[in-house]
C-alpha positions as CSV (number, residue, x, y, z in Angstrom):
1,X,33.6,16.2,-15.0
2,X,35.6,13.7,-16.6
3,X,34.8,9.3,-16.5
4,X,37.5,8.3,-14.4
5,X,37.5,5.3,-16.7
6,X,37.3,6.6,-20.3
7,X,38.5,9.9,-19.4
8,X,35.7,11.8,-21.3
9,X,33.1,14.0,-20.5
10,X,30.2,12.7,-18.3
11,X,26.5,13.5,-18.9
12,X,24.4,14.9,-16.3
13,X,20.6,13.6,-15.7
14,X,18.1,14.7,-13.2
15,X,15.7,12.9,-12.1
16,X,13.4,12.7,-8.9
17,X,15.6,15.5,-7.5
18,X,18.7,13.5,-7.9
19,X,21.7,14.2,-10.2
20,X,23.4,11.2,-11.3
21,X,26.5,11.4,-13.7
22,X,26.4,8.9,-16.7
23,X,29.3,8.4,-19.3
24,X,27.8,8.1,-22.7
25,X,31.1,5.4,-23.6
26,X,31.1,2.7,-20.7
27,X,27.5,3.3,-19.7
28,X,29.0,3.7,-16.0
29,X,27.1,5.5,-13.2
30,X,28.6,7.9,-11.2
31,X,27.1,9.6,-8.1
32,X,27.9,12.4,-6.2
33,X,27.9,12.2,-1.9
34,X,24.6,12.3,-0.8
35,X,22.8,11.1,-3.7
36,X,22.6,7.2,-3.3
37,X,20.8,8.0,-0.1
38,X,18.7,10.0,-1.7
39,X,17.7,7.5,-4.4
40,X,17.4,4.7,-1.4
41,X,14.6,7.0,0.8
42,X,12.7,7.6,-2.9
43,X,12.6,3.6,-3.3
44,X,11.7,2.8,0.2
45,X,9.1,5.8,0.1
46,X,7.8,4.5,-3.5
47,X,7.7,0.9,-2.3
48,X,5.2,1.8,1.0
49,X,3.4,3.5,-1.2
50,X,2.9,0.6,-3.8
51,X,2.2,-1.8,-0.3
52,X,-0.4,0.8,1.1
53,X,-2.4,0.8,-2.4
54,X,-2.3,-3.1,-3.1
55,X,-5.6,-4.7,-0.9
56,X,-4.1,-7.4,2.0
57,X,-5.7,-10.7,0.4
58,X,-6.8,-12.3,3.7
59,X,-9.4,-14.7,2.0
60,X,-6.2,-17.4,0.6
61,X,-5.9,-20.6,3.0
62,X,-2.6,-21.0,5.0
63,X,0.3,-22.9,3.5
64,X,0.8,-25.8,4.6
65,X,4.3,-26.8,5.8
66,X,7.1,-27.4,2.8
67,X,4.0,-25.7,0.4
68,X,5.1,-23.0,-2.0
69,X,2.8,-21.1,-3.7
70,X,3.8,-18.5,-6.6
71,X,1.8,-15.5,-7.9
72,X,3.2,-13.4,-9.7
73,X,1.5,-9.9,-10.6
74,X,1.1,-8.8,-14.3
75,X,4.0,-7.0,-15.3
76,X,2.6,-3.3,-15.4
77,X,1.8,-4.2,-11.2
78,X,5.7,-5.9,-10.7
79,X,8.4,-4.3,-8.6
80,X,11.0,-2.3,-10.4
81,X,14.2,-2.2,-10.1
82,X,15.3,0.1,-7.9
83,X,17.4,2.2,-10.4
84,X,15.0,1.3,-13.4
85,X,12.9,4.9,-12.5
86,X,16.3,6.8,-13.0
87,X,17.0,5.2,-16.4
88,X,15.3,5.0,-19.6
């Protein structure tokens, strides 16, 4: 299959199940019906999982109103972007 914007040939990766078309040129992302849906229950399956694993922390005081209060997890524990697991 062609890049419908460079017009050459596009490179085919699977990964989790899920064949996603990438042109080597423009670095665009092409997907075939089906497959974003797929990629979608993988992420919403992945993120349970991570929320399931990680202990509730019950023990923290309640906010008070207009208080913020920002933790942020190390970087190996942090959220990925959705795509990221596709793509090296």
């Amino acid at each position: 299959m062609l890049c419908p914007a460079c017009k050459i040939p596009l490179t085919t990766l699977v990964r989790y199940k899920v064949e996603v078309d990438i042109c080597p040129q423009c670095r665009g992302v092409w997907l075939d019906r089906g497959e974003l849906d797929k990629i979608i229950a993988h992420s919403i399956q992945h993120h349970e999982e991570q929320t399931a694993q990680s202990p509730a922390n019950t023990s923290e005081q309640p906010l008070r109103p207009g208080e913020r209060r920002h933790v942020y997890p190390p970087p190996e524990q942090r959220r990925r972007f959705m795509l990221e697991r596709y793509f090296d």
